[in-house]
N, C-alpha and C positions, 0 to 999 in steps of 0.2 A: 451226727454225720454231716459233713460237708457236701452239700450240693452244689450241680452247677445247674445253669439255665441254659441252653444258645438256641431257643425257639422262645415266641412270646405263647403264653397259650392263657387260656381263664385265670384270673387270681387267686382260686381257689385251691389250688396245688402250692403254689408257694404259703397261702395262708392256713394251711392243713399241716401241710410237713412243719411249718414256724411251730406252732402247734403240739407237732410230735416232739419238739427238741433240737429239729435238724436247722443249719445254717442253711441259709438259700444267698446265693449268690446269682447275678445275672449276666449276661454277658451276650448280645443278640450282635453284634456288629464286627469284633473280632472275626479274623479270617481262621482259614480250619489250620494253619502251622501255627499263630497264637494260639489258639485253644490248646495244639499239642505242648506247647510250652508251660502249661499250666495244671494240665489234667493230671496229673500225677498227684495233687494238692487236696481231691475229690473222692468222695467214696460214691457219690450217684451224680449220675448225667440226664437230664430232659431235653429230650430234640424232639421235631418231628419229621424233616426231611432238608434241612440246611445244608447237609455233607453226610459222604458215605464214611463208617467206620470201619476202619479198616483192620485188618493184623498191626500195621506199622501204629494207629494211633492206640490200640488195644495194651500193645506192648509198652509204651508211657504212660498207661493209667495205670499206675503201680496197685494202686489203693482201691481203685475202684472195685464196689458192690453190686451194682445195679444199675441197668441202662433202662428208662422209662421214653418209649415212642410214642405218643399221643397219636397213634392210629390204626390203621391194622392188621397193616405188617411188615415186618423186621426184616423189608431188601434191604432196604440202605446200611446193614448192618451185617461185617462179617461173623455170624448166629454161631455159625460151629468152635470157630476160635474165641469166641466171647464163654462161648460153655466151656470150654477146655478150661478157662481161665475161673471158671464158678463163679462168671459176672450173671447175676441173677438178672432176665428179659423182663420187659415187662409191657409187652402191646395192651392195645386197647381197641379189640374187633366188637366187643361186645357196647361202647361207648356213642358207634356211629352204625349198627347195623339198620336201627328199624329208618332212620333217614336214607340211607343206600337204598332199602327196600321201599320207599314210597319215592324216590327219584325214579329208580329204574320202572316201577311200576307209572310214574308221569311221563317219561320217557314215549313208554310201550300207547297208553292211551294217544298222545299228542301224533303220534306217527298214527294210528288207525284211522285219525281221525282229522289229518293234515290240518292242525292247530296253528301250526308253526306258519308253513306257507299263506291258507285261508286268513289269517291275520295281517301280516304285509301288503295281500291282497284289497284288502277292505279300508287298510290305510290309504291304498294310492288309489283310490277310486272303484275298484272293481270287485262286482258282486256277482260270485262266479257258484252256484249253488250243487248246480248236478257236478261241476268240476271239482268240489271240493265233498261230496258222497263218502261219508267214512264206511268203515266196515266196525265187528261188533268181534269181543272178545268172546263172548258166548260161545261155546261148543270148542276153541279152540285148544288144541294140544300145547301146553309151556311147558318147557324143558329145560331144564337148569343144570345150569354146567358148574359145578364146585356147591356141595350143599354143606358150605360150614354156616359160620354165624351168618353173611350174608344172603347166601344163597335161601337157609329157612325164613332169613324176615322177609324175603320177595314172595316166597311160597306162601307167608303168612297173608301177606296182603291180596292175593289174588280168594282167598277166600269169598264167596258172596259175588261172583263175577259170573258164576255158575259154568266156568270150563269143563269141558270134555273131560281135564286131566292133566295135573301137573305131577312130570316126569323126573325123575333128576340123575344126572353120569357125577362117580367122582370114583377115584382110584381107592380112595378108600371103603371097605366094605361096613353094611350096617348103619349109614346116616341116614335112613329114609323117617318119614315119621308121619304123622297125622294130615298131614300138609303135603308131603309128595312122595312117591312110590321111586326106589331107587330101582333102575333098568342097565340091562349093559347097553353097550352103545352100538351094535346095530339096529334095537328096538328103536333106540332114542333119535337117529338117524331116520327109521323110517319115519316115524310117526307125529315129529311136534311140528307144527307151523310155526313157534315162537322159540329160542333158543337165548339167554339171557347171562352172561360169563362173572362167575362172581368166585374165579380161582386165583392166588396170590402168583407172583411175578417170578417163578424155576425158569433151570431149564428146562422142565418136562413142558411149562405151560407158555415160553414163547414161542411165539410164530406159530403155536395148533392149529388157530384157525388159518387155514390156509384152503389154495384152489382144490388139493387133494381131502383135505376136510369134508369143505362145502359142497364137493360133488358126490357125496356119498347120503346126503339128504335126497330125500322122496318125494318132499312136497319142496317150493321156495318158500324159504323163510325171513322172518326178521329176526334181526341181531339187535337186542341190547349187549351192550359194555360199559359196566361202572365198576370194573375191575382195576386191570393193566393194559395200559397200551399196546404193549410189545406182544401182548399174546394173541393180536392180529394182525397179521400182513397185511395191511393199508393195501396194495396194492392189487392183492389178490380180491381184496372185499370189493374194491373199484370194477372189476371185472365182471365178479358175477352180480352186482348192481345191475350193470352196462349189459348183462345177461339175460337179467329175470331171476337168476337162482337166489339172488339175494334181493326181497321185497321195499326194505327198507331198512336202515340203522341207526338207532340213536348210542350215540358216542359221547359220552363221558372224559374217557381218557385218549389218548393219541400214543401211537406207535413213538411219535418224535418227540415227545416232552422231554426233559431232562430228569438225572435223575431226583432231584428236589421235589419235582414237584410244582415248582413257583413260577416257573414261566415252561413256555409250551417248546421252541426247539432248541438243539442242539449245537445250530450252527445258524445261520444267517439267508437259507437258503429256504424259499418254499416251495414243498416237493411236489411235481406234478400232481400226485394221487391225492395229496392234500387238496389240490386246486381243485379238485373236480368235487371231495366231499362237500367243499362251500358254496360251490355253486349248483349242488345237488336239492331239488326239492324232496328227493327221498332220502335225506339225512337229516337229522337232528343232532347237535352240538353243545356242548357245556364246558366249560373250564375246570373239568377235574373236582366237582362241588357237589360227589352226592352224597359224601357224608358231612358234608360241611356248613350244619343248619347250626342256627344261636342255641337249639338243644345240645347238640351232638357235641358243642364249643366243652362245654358241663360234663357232661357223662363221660366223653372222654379223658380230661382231666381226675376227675373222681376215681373213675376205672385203674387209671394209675396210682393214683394213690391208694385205694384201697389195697391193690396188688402188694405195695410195697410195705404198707403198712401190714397186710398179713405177714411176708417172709418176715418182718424183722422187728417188727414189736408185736405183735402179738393182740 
């Protein structure tokens, strides 16, 4: 089989499939209408978020078998018309889960424990001690919003923290396990102090968090996200910050990223509610990197290949 590349990822996937017998071909610099000029040439494709695939470029992959996304998950790809098509998917959640979960889990500590600020602080002189008094995970309620691969390696990590109780809501019935108690979501509302989003990018799951959301918590909370951007209203979250209902947030991802992934907006503009989370000491911020450890580079690669290598050689 013919492969193409148009993401750089570990060497290990192209030296795997050489390997299997397959041509690898690479191609990171072409725009997405060269790619479409070519793709028909191809029985697999490796990206991870350079361009969204669409019906239109689906429909000139004459040949294509198999789309491998080195991450995990398959927005930037139209999923239903690729299946129509019996283009075999091939994500890789399981590749960068336990990274996601010890981000989000450094996240959640550095916010209890104003890491973030208390450090800037001691660089420019001041040594502010009761001003920087963290609070303790202990006894706390976590609640986890989407318990697929993600969502269990955060639950897995808080093990040994000795919480009250980690909770989890997902649409799907049945994901609870050893690690967290699946509840609906009025419990899940009253009950958790720490609320942490690890659901893929629907339209069921943008914009959820929202004013109407957040007011239906009991206690105020903190929000991790090392999800999707889009599945918070930035500006609704600026609010209840500005509130109290929202204690603090560490952000991973941004409502305004594109959809690549590779740079942060849309357009050229920086939007108010943005200005306020930078200059927020109850935010903490990341470039979109909590699966994106030198492990995670590995496992996800491999993840794909082995996927592929099961459907078609055996």
């Amino acid at each position: 089989m013919k492969v193409l590349h148009v993401d750089i990822n570990h060497p290990l996937i192209i030296e795997q499939f050489s390997e299997l017998g397959f041509q690898n071909d690479e191609d990171y610099t072409s725009t997405k209408q060269e790619i479409e000029n070519k793709i028909d040439q191809y029985d697999g494709l490796i990206i991870r978020s350079r361009f969204t695939i669409d019906d239109d470029f689906l429909d000139k992959a004459k040949k294509l078998k198999f789309i491998g996304r080195l991450g995990a998950g398959l927005e930037n790809i139209d999923t239903k018309y690729a299946k129509s098509l019996d283009i075999f998917l091939a994500a890789a959640p399981e590749g960068n889960r336990n990274a996601v979960g010890e981000h989000a889990l450094g996240m959640l500590l550095s916010l209890f424990n104003k890491l973030n600020s208390a450090d800037q602080q001691v660089r420019h002189g001041k040594w502010d001690r009761e001003g920087n008094r963290g609070i303790e995970l202990e006894g706390k309620v976590v609640g986890v919003i989407g318990y697929g691969n993600m969502g269990k390696a955060f639950a897995k990590k808080l093990k040994g923290f000795d919480v009250e109780e980690v909770i989890c809501y997902d649409i799907k019935g049945g994901v609870e396990d050893d690690n967290a108690r699946q509840v609906g979501i009025m419990e899940f509302q009253k009950r958790v102090d720490v609320v942490s989003l690890h659901v893929p990018q629907t339209e069921l799951t943008k914009g959820m968090i929202n004013t109407d959301f957040l007011n239906k918590f009991e206690n105020p909370i903190w929000i991790i996200n090392t999800a999707r951007g889009k599945c918070i209203k930035t500006t609704d979250l600026v609010e209840a910050i500005k509130s109290g209902k929202v204690l603090g947030a560490g952000l991973d991802v941004l409502e305004y990223e594109k959809a690549s992934f590779e740079n942060m907006f849309s357009d050229d503009t920086l939007p108010d509610a943005f200005q306020y989370l930078i200059e927020s000491n109850k935010v903490l911020l990341s470039p979109h990197v909590a699966g994106w450890t030198v492990e995670s580079k590995i496992k996800l690669a491999q993840t794909v290949v082995n996927k592929v290598k099961a459907k078609f050689v055996g």
